[in-house]
Every structure is written in structure tokens, then in C-alpha cells.
N, C-alpha and C positions, 0 to 999 in steps of 0.2 A: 733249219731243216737241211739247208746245205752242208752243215759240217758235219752233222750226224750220217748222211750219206755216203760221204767222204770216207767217214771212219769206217763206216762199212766195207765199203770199196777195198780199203787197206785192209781190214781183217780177211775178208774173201779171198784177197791176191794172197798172203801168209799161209791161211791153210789151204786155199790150191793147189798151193804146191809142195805141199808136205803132207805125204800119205798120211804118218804115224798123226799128225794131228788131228787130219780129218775122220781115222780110225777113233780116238780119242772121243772126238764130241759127238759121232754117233753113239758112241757108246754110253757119253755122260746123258746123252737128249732120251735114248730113249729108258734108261734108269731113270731119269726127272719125271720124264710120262708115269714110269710104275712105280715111284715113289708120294707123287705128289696129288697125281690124277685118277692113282686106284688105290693109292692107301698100304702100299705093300710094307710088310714088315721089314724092320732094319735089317736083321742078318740078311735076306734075297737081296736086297739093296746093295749093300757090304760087299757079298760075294758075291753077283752081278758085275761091281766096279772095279774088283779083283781081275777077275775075268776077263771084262773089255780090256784093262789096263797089260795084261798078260798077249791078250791073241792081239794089240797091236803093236806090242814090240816082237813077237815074231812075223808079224806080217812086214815089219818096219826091216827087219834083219830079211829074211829071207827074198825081200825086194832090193836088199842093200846087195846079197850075192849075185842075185838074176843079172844086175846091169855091171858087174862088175866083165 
């Protein structure tokens, strides 16, 4: 149990601190909910993960300006 928690630990501190990822796995999580737990057709699925994959490289860019 302890090493599992661990791993945790380490995954949490990686996407903490990297917007574009944490953008990413909201995106994959809540696709998983509408693929798995309501049954949604592939193509919304598809173009869903397009989507997230799209607005978090401009959120990921336009946060790389802001702090520059």
C-alpha cells in the first residue's frame, strides 16, 4: 500500500505542475465518463478528444505568453 501511494504522490506533484497535463486528463476523464458510463458513440468520443487535445494546447500556449 505504501508504494502505491507513493506512486501517487509522484504522479500528482508531475501534473501539478504542468497546466497542459492537467488540461489533458480532465479532458481524457471526463470523455471516459461519456464513453464508458453512458455509452456515447465513437465519433462524440473521437471529436470530444480532438477537442480537449486542441483547447489544451492553446490554453498551454497562451499561458506560455501570459508569464513570459
Amino acid at each position: 500500500m505504501d508504494i502505491l501511494t507513493r506512486q501517487l504522490r509522484e504522479w500528482l506533484k508531475l501534473i501539478a505542475g504542468d497546466s497542459f497535463a492537467a488540461s489533458i486528463l480532465a479532458a481524457v476523464g471526463v470523455i471516459c465518463f461519456l464513453a464508458f458510463g453512458l455509452g456515447a458513440a465513437y465519433d462524440l468520443v473521437g471529436g470530444l478528444l480532438v477537442l480537449g487535445l486542441v483547447t489544451a494546447i492553446f490554453e498551454a500556449r497562451s499561458r506560455a505568453k501570459n508569464q513570459r
